[in-house]
C-alpha positions as CSV (number, residue, x, y, z in Angstrom):
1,X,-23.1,7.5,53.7
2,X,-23.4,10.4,56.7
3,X,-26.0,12.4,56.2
4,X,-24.2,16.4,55.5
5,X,-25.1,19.3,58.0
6,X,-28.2,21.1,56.1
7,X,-26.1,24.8,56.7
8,X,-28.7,26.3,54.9
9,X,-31.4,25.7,57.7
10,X,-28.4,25.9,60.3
11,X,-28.2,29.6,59.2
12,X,-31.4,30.0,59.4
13,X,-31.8,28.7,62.5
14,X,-28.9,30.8,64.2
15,X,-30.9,34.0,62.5
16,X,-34.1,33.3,64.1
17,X,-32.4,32.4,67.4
18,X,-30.6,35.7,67.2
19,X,-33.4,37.7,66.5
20,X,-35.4,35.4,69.2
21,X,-32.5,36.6,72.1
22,X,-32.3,40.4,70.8
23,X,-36.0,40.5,71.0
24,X,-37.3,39.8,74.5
25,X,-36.1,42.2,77.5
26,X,-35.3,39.4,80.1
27,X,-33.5,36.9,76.9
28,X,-30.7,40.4,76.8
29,X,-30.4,40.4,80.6
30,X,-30.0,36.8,81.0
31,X,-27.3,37.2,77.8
32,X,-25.5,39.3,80.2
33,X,-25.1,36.9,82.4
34,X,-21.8,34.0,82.6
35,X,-24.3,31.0,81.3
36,X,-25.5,34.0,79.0
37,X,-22.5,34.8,77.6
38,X,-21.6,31.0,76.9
39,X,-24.5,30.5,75.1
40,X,-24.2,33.9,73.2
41,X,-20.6,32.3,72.1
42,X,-21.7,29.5,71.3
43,X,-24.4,31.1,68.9
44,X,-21.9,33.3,67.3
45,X,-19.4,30.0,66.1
46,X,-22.4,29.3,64.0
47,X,-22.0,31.4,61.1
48,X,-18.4,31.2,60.7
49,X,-18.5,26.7,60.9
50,X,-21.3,27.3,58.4
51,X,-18.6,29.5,56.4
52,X,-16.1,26.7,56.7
53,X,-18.9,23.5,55.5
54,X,-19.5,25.7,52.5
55,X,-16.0,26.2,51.6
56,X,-15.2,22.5,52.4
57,X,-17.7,21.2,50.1
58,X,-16.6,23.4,47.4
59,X,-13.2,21.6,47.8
60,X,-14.6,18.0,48.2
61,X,-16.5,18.7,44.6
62,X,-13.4,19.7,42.7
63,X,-11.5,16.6,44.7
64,X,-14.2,14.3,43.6
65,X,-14.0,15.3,40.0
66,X,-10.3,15.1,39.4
67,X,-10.8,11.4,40.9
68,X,-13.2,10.8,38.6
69,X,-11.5,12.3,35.8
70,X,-8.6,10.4,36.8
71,X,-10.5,6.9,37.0
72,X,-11.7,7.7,33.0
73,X,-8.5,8.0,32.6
74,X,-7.2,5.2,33.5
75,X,-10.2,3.1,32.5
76,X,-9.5,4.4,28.6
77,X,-5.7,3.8,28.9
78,X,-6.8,0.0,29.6
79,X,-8.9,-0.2,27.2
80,X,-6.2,1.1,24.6
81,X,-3.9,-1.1,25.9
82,X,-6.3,-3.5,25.3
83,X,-7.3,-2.7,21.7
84,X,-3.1,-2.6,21.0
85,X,-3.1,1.3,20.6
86,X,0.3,2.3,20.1
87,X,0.6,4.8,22.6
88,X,-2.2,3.8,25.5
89,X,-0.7,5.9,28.4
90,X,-1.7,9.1,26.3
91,X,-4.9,9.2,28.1
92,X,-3.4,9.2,31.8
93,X,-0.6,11.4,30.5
94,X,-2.9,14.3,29.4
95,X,-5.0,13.8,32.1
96,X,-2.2,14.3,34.8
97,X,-0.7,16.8,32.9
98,X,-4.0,18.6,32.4
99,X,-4.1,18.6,36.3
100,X,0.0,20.0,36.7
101,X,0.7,16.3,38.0
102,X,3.1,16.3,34.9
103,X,4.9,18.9,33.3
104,X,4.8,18.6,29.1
105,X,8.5,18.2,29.6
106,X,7.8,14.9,31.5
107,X,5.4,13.8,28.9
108,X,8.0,14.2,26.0
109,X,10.1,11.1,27.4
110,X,8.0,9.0,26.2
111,X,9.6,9.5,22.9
112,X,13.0,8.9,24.0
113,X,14.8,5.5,24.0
């Protein structure tokens, strides 16, 4: 498994960096300069791809729980199948449903002929 960015320390890198280039007279002259300016860029991308990791591992924890969710689901509907339940695809239908995979009207057809 890849090892995930540690944004926590990349922010705190970017802030002592920062502070490092505001701080010394002829670090704000050479900032001035084309190389300067790149690097000053290149700085300021930082925080916002920091921004962006943060908000994409929010999403990849809500992804990986609905899989898992949707794995138990699964797992108990063969298992009911298995002990001869009489209705074993209740457990993936209310898990689906609970996620708006299905609508309740979709679920109802299972009581129709």
């Amino acid at each position: 498994m890849r090892r995930s960015a540690d944004v926590q320390e990349a922010r705190h890198r970017h802030t002592e960096a920062s502070a490092l280039a505001r701080s010394h007279p002829l670090t704000r002259i050479w900032l001035r300069t084309a190389t300067g300016r790149i690097l000053a860029r290149a700085l300021a991308t930082i925080p916002p791809l920091c921004d962006e990791i943060d908000h994409l591992n929010a999403v990849m924890a809500i992804i990986r729980r609905r899989y898992h969710d949707l794995v138990a689901a699964a797992r108990a509907t063969l298992a009911a199948a298995a002990d001869g339940e009489s209705d074993p695809l209740y457990y993936l239908r209310d898990e689906l449903t609970a996620t708006g995979h299905l609508r309740d009207a979709d679920s109802d057809r299972r009581d129709r002929p």
